[in-house]
Structures are given as structure tokens and as C-alpha cells.
C-alpha positions in Angstrom: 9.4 7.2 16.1 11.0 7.7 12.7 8.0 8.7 11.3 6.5 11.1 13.7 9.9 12.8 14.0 10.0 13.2 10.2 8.5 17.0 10.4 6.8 18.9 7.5 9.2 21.3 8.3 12.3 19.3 7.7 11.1 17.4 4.3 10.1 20.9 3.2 14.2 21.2 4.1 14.4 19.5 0.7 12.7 20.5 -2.4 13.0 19.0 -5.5 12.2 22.2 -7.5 15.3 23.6 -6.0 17.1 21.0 -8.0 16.7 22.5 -11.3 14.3 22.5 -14.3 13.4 19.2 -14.4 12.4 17.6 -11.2 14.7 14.8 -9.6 13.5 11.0 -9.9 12.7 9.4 -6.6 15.6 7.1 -7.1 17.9 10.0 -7.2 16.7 11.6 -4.3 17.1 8.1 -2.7 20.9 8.7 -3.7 21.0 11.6 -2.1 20.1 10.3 1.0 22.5 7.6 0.9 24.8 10.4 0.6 23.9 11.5 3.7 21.4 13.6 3.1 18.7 13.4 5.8 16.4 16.4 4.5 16.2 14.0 1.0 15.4 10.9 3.2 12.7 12.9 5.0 11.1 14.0 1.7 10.7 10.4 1.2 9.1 9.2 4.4 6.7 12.5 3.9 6.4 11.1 0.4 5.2 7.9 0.9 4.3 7.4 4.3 0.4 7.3 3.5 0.4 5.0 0.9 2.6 2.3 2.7 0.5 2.8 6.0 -2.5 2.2 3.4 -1.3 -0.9 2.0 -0.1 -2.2 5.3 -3.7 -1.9 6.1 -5.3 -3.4 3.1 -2.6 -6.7 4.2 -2.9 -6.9 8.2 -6.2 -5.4 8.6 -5.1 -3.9 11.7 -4.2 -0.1 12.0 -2.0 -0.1 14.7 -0.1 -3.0 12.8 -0.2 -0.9 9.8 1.6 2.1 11.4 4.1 -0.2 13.3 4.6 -2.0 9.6 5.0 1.4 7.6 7.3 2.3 10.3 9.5 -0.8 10.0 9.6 -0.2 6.2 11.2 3.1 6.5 13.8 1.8 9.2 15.1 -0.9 7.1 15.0 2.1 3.9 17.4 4.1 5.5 19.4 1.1 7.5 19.9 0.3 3.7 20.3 3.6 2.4 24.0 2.6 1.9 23.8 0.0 -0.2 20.7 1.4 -2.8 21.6 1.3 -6.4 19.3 3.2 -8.6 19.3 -0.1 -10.7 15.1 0.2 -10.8 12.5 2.6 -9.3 12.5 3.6 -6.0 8.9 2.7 -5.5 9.9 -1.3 -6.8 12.8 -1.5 -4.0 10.2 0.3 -1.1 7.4 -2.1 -1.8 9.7 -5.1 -2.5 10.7 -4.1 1.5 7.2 -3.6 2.5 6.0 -6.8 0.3 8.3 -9.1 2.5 7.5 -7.2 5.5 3.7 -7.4 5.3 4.2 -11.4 3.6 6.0 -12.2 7.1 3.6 -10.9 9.4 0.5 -12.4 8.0 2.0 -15.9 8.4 3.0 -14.5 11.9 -0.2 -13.4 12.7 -2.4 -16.0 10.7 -4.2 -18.1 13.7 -4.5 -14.5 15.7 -6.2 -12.2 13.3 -10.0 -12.4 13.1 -11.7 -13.4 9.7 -12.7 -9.7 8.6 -11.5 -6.7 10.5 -13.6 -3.5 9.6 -13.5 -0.1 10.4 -17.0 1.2 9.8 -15.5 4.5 9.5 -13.5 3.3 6.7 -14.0 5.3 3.4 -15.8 3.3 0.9 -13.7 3.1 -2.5 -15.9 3.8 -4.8 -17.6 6.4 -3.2 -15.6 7.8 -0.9 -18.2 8.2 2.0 -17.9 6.4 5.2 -20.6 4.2 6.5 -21.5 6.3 9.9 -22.3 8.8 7.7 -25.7 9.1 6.5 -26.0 9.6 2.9 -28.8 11.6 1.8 -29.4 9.3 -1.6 -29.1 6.4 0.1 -32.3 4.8 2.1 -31.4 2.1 4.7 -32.1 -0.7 2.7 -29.2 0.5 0.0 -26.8 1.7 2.9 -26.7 -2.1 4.2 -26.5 -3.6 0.8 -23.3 -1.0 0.5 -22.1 -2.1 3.5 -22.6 -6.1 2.4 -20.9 -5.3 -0.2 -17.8 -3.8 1.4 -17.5 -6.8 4.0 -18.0 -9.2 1.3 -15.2 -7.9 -1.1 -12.0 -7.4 1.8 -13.2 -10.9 2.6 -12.9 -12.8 -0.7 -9.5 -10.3 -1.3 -8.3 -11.4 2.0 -8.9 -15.1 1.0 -7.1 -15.2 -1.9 -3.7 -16.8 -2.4 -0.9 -14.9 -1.2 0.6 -13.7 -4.4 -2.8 -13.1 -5.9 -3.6 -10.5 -3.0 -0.5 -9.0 -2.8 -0.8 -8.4 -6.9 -4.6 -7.2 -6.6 -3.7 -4.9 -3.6 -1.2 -3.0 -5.3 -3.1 -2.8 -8.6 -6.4 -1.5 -7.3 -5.7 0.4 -4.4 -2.0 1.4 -4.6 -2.6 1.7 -8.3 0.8 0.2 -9.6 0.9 -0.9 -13.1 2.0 -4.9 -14.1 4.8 -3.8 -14.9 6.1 -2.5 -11.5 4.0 -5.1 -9.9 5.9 -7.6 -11.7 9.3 -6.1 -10.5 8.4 -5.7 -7.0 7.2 -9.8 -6.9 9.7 -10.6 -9.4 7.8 -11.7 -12.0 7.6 -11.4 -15.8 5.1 -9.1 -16.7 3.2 -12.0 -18.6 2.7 -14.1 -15.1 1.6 -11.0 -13.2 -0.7 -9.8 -16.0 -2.0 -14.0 -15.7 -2.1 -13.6 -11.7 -4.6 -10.6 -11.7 -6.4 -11.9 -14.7 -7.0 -15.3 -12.0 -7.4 -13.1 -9.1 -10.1 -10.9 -10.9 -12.3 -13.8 -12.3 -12.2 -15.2 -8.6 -13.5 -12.2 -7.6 -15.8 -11.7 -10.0 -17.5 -15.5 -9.5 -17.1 -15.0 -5.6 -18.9 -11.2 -5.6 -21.4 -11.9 -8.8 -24.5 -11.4 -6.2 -23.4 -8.0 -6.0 -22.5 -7.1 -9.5 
């Protein structure tokens, strides 16, 4: 597996800070690698390999999707190291990959995937505590109104239109900005701005019980 042979030991190969004063964009450590530069390519994977298995997650609700997903992003990366152009930032072009990837696999997958998939050992976002660990504050009554909660927001998120999801996804828990949400769905920043600002308020009527 690309990923699991991409070591510590051989991204550490590559340091930025060996580059000179200022560190190196990603997008020129992306030309390196299409260079030929594996150490540079590693860095990346190292780089990176968390958040896309995290927002892989947050779109098939499925972790052993989400690593096969990540993984597929990385392979298609460096089967198109060759032909990257530093025309925009690295992270645009790696989630404009992963966008399509993850778009394509729920339309795959739609009639087999259950409503709601949770892990209950999932860290909450706010608080960062897991449900099957017993919070001290928090009396039984308040741990299942947390837990309510939680179900109830991946639902609506999960039941909003594609492009809305995709947008709120990489806004609140990849935090990308509109502007480099708007480049990765190609978008003006207006209409992606307009796109949250839709997805929110559904939100926001949907969860207002909990607010």
C-alpha cells in the first residue's frame, strides 16, 4: 500500500528547512516530485494523509472506505505527478482529486450505505471527548443529549445536496477558506460564499431543537 510504505523515515528524507531560509510552498515540493523526487512525494503523503482519510470519512462514512479512498487519492497524485503545473495550490488540485473521487463513490454506493454510520468512539468536535468515555461534568441525561446531537448533525450534513456538503465539509472540518473551496468546486467565490450561507441556514432550521 502506497501509504503504509510511505515511512516516517523516508518523508523525514526530505525536509523543507534544508531548502533554505524560507520554506518551500507545497506546490513546489509537488514539482519536485514530478522531478522525480520520491523523498518530496513522501513528504506529501506524510503531509496530508490524515486530513484526506478525514474528509473521506466525513463523505463515505465508512473507515475502511476512507482509507481505501485516501489511498486512491495519492495513487492518482503521483500517476499525475508528470503533468502538475503549479498553476494553483497544491491543496486545490489534491482535493479537486479527492472531491471527484469521494463525489463518485457516494453515487456508487448510495442504495448500500446505511442512513447514519457512527463510530461511538468518534471524537466529538466540539469537545474533543469520545462518547465511551465518561465525562466527569457530564450526568447521563447531558451525555445522551450530546450524543442526539452528534447523530442528528452528520445526518442533516449527510442529507444535504451534494455541492452543499462537499462545501460545508471542507469549510468546517477541513477548515478551507471560500476561496480555496471555490477553486477546488470551481466556483466564483460569490456562489460558494451563497452555497454555505444555504447550507448553514438549512442546518440551522433542521438542528434549531439543539441550539
Amino acid at each position: 500500500m502506497l501509504m503504509s510504505a510511505t515511512t516516517t523515515q523516508s518523508s523525514a528524507a526530505f525536509s523543507p528547512a534544508l531548502m533554505g531560509a524560507e520554506s518551500p510552498s507545497d506546490a513546489e515540493i509537488m514539482l519536485r516530485a514530478k522531478a522525480g523526487d520520491q523523498s518530496a512525494f513522501d513528504y506529501l503523503v506524510q503531509k496530508y494523509r490524515r486530513p484526506m482519510v478525514s474528509f473521506m470519512y466525513r463523505m463515505a462514512r465508512n473507515a475502511a472506505a476512507a482509507e481505501d479512498l485516501a489511498q486512491e487519492v495519492f495513487l492518482r497524485v503521483y500517476r499525475s505527478r508528470t503533468s502538475y503545473e503549479a498553476s494553483a495550490k497544491f491543496t486545490t488540485w489534491l482535493y479537486r482529486i479527492a472531491t471527484n473521487l469521494a463525489v463518485n463513490h457516494a453515487r456508487d454506493t448510495r442504495h448500500e450505505r446505511p442512513e447514519v454510520q457512527v463510530s461511538l468512539d468518534e471524537p466529538d468536535e466540539e469537545s474533543g471527548t469520545t462518547l465511551e468515555v465518561p465525562d466527569g461534568t457530564l450526568n447521563a441525561e447531558q451525555v445522551m443529549v450530546r450524543r442526539e446531537r452528534m447523530l442528528a448533525i452528520r445526518s442533516k450534513v449527510e442529507a444535504l445536496p451534494e455541492q452543499q456538503r462537499l462545501a460545508v465539509v471542507m469549510h468546517k472540518y477541513q477548515q478551507m477558506d471560500y476561496k480555496e473551496i471555490a477553486e477546488v468546486l470551481k466556483k466564483s467565490e460569490s456562489a460558494t460564499k451563497s452555497l454555505l450561507f444555504r447550507a448553514y441556514e438549512t442546518l440551522r432550521e433542521q438542528l434549531k431543537e439543539f441550539v
